[in-house]
C-alpha positions as CSV (number, residue, x, y, z in Angstrom):
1,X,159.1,141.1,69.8
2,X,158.5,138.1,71.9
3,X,160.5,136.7,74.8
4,X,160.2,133.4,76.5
5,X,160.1,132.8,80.0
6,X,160.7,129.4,81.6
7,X,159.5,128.1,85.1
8,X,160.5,125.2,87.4
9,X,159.8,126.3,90.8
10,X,157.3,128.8,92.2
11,X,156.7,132.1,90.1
12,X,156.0,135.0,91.2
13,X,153.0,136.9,92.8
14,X,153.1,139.0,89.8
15,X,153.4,136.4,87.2
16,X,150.8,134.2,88.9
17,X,148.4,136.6,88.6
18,X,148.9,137.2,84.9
19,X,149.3,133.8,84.4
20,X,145.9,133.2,86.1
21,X,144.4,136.1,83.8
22,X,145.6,134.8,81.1
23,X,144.0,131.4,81.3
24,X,141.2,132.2,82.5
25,X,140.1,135.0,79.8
26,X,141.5,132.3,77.0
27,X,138.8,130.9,74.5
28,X,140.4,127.4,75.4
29,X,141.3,127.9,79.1
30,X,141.4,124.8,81.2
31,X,142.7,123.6,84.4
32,X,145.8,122.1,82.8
33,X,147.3,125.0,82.0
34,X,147.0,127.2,85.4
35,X,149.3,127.7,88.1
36,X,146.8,125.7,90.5
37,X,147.6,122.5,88.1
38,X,151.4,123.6,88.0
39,X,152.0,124.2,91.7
40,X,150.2,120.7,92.2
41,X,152.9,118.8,90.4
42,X,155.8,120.5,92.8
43,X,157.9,118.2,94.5
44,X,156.1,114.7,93.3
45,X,158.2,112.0,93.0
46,X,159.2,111.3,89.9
47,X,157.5,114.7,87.9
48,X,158.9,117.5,87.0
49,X,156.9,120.5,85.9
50,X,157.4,122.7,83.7
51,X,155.7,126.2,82.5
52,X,156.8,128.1,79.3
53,X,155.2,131.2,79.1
54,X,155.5,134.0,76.0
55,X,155.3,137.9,76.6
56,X,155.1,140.7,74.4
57,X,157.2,144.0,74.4
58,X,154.6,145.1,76.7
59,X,155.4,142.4,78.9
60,X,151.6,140.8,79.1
61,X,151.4,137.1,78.6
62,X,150.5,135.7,74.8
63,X,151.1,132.4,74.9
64,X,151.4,129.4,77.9
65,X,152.2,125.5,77.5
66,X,152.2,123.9,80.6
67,X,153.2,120.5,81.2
68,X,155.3,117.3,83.1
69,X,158.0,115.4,82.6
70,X,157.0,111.8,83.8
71,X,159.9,109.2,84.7
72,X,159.2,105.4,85.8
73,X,161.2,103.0,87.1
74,X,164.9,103.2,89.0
75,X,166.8,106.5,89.2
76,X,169.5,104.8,86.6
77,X,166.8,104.3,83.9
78,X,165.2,107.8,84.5
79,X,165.7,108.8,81.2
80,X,164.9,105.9,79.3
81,X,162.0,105.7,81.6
82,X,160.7,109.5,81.1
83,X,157.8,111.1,79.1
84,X,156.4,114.7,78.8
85,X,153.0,114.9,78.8
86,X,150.9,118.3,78.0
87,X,147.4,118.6,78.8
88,X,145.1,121.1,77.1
89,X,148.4,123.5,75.4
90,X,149.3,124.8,73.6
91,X,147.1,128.2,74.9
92,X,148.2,131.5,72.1
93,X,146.5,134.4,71.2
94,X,145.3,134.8,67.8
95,X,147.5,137.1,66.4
96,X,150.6,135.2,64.7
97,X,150.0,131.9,66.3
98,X,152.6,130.4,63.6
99,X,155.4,132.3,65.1
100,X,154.4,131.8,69.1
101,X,153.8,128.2,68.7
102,X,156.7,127.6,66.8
103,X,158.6,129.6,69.6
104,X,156.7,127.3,72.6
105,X,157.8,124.2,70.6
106,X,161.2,124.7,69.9
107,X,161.5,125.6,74.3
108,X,160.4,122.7,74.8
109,X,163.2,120.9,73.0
110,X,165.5,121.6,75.5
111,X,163.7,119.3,78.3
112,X,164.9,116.1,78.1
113,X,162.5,112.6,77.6
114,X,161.9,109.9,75.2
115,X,159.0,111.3,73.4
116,X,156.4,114.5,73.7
117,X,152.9,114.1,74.1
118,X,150.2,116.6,73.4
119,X,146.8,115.6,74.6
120,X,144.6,117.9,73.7
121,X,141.1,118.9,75.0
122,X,140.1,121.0,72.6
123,X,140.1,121.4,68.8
124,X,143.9,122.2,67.1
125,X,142.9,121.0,63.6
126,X,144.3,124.6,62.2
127,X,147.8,124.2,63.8
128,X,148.5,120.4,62.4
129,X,150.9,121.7,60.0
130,X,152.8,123.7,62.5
131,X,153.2,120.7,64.5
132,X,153.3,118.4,61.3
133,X,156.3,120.6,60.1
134,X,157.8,120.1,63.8
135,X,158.4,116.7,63.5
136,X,154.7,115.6,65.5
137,X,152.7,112.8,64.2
138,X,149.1,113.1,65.1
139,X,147.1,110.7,66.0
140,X,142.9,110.2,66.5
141,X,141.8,110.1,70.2
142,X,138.4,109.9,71.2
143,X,136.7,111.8,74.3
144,X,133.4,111.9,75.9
145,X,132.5,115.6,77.1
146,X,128.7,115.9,79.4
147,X,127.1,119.0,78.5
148,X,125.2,120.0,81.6
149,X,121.1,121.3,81.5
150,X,117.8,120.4,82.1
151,X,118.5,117.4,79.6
152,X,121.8,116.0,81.2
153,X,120.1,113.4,83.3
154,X,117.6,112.0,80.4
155,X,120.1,111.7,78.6
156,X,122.0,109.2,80.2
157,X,121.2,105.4,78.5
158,X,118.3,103.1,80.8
159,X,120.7,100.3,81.7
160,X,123.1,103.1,83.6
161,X,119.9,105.1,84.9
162,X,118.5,101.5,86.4
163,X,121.8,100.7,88.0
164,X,121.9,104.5,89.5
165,X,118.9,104.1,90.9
166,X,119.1,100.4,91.5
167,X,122.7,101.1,94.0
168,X,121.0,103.5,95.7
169,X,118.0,101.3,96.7
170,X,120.5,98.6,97.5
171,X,122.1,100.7,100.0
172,X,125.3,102.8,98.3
173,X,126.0,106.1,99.2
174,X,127.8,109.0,97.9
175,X,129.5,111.0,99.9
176,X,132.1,113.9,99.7
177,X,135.6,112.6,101.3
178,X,135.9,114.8,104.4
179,X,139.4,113.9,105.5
180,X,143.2,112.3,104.3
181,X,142.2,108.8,106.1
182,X,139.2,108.5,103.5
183,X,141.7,109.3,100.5
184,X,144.0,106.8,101.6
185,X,141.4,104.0,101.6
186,X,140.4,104.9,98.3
187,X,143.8,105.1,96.6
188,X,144.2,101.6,98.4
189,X,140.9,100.4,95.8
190,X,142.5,102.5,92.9
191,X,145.7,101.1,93.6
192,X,144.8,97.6,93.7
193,X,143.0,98.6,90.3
194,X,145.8,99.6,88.6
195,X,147.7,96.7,89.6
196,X,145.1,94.2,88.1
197,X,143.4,95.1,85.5
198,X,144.7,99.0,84.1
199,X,148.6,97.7,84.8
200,X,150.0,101.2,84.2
201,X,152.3,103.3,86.5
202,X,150.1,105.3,89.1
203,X,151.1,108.5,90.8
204,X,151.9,108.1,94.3
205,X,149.8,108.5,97.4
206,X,151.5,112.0,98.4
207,X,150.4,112.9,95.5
208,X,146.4,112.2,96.0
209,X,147.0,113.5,99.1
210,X,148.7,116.9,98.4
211,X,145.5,117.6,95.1
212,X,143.6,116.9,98.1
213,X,145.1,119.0,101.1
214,X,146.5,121.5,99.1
215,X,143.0,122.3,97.2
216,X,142.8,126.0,95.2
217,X,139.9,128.1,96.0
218,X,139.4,128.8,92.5
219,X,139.4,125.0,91.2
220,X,138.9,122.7,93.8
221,X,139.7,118.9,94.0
222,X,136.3,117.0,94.3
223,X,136.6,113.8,95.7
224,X,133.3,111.5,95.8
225,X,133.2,108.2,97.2
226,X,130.8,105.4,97.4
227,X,130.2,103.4,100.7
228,X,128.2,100.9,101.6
229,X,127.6,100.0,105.5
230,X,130.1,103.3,105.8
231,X,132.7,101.1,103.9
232,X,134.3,103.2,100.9
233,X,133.9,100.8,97.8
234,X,134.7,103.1,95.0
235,X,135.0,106.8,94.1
236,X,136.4,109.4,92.4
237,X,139.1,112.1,91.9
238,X,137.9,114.8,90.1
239,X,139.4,118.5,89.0
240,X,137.6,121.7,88.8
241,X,137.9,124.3,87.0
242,X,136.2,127.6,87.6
243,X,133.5,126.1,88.5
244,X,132.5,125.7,85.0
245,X,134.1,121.8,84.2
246,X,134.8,119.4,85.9
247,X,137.0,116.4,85.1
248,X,137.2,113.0,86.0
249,X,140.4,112.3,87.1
250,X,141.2,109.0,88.2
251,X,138.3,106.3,89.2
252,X,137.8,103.1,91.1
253,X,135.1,100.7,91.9
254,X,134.9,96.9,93.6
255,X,132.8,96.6,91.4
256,X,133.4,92.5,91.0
257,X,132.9,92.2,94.9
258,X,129.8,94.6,95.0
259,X,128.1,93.8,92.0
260,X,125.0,95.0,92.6
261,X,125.6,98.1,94.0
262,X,127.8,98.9,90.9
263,X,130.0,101.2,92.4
264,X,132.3,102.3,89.3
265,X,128.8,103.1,88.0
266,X,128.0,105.5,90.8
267,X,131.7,107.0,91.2
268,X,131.0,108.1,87.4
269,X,127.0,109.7,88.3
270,X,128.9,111.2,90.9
271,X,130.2,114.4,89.7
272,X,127.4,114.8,86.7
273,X,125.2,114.7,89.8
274,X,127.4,117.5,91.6
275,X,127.7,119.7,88.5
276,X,124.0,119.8,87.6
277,X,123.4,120.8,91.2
278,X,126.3,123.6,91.3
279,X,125.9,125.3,88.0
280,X,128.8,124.0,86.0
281,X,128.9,123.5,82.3
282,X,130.3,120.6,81.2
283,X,131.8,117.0,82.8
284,X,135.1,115.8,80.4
285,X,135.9,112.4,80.8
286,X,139.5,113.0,79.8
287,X,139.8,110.3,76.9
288,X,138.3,107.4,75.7
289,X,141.0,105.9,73.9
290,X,142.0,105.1,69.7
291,X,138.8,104.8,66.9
292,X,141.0,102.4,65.1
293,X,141.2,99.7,69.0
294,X,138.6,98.0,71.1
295,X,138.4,99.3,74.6
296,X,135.8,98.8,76.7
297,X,136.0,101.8,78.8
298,X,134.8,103.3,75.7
299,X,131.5,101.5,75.3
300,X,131.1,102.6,79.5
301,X,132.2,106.3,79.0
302,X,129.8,106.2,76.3
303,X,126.4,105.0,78.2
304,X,126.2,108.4,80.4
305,X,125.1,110.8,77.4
306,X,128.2,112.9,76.5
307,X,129.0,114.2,73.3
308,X,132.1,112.0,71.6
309,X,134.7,114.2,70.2
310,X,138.1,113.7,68.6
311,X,140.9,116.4,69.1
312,X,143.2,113.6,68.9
313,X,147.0,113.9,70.2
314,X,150.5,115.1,68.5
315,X,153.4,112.9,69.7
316,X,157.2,113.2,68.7
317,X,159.5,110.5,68.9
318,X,163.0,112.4,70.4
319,X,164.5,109.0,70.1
320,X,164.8,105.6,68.7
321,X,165.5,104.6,72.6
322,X,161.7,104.9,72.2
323,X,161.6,101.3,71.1
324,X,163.0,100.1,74.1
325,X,161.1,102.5,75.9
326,X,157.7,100.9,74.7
327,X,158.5,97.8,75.6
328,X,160.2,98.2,79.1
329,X,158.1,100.5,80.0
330,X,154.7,97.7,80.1
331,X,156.9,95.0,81.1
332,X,158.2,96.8,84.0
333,X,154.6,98.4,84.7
334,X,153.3,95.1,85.0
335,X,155.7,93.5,87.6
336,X,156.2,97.3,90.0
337,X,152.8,99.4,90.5
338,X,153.5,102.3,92.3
């Protein structure tokens, strides 16, 4: 017998700690799907979290999906405007995965957006009829994942290892951000980024602030930036996890107004640099985008010597306010970057 369990606010002491156990002794365990990664998400403008978690007649956890309801735009439009995004989930135990997933899917039916989105970081090629018979489409999406050893270095193409080594002559430095002043100045770059060129909603300052502030022993928020005459001019958010991956997160360089110093080019060495030098086992670049479209962060991703995967994402469509959605939702992205 298996019971659901759904969680909006703060669980318990108890549960945390199964919870944590849980994730953390899973084949697939990531940061996505902890409490560290929920608790983060609290009280953000704008996101509402969300943890469904499954437990046997013996009440230990055997299945987890963890994930956020994103909304954009003006409180009227919140709906129209409002996504749920899952990172890294579904997590289930072997045993009769048909029956938990289908149980973890149809809980999530009651939360309320425009369409689901499952981006997954690791391989759910087994469960595609489960989801296919849920009403998901999947779709390929490529990633980039760094496996970290003696090789991880030489393995990174000449023409990023010359502009490494080539910033770092020229002056740039990397540096750890010590304090909330430096995190501000780089979400000012970042922001400013987004704006431009990436023209996508951002989350907000508070946010940055609070991954930052309100770091978790067990999977600490890196942040690395690059300065130049102690100016920041790039860097990076990265997450943690277990000290075994690390993730970049969200990334920024001048690089147009610092051209040889190549900043989005160091704020990527960055964190390869710090998990080669603190034992971890892999750097994930999070996505690189469709097979089937051009995108040049691809060809970038690319140059630093990961392995390119495809685990691809399962979306649902809950509406045909979708169509709208899609269209709004870059228009208005374009004109108010928050």
């Amino acid at each position: 017998m298996i019971k659901s369990v759904i969680f909006v606010d703060l669980p318990s002491v108890e549960i945390e700690k199964k919870w944590n156990y849980f994730v953390n002794n899973h084949f697939n365990g990531n940061y996505f799907q902890t409490p560290a990664y929920f608790k983060s998400l609290l009280n953000q403008k704008k996101v509402r979290p969300f943890a469904i978690i499954l437990l046997n007649k013996d009440e230990k956890i055997v299945g987890l999906l963890v994930g956020a309801i994103q909304s954009f735009g003006p409180k009227f439009l919140s709906y129209i405007l409002s996504r749920t995004i899952i990172y890294g989930g579904p997590l289930i135990l072997d045993s009769n995965k048909k029956e938990m997933l289908i149980c973890l899917l149809n809980e999530l039916e009651l939360f309320s957006s425009i369409y689901i989105e499952f981006r997954n970081l690791f391989d759910l090629n087994e469960l595609k009829t489960f989801f296919s018979n849920a009403g998901y489409l999947y779709e390929e999406h490529l990633n980039f994942i760094i496996k970290i050893d003696e090789l991880t270095i030489k393995r990174i193409k000449e023409d990023k290892t010359r502009q490494i080594k080539k910033a770092l002559k020229n002056g740039a430095v990397i540096e750890e951000a010590r304090n909330i002043e430096q995190i501000n100045k780089l979400y000012d770059i970042l922001k400013l980024l987004y704006k431009i060129k990436v023209k996508k909603p951002l989350p907000s300052l508070e946010y940055f602030q609070n991954i930052f502030l309100k770091s978790y022993q067990e999977h600490p928020t890196k942040v690395f930036l690059i300065l130049f005459e102690e100016q920041i001019i790039g860097g990076i958010f990265c997450l943690t996890y277990n000290n075994e991956v690390i993730y970049e997160y969200y990334i920024c360089g001048l690089d147009t107004d610092y051209k040889e110093l190549y900043p989005s080019v160091l704020a990527t060495y960055a964190p390869i640099k710090y998990a080669i030098d603190n034992g971890f086992k892999c750097f994930d670049f999070l996505g690189a985008g469709k097979p089937s479209q051009d995108y040049g962060v691809r060809n970038f991703k690319s140059r630093f010597g990961g392995e390119e995967v495809n685990y691809g994402r399962f979306t649902k469509i809950k509406s045909l306010i979708y169509y709208f959605y899609k269209t709004f939702f870059y228009l208005y992205a374009k004109k108010n970057k928050s």
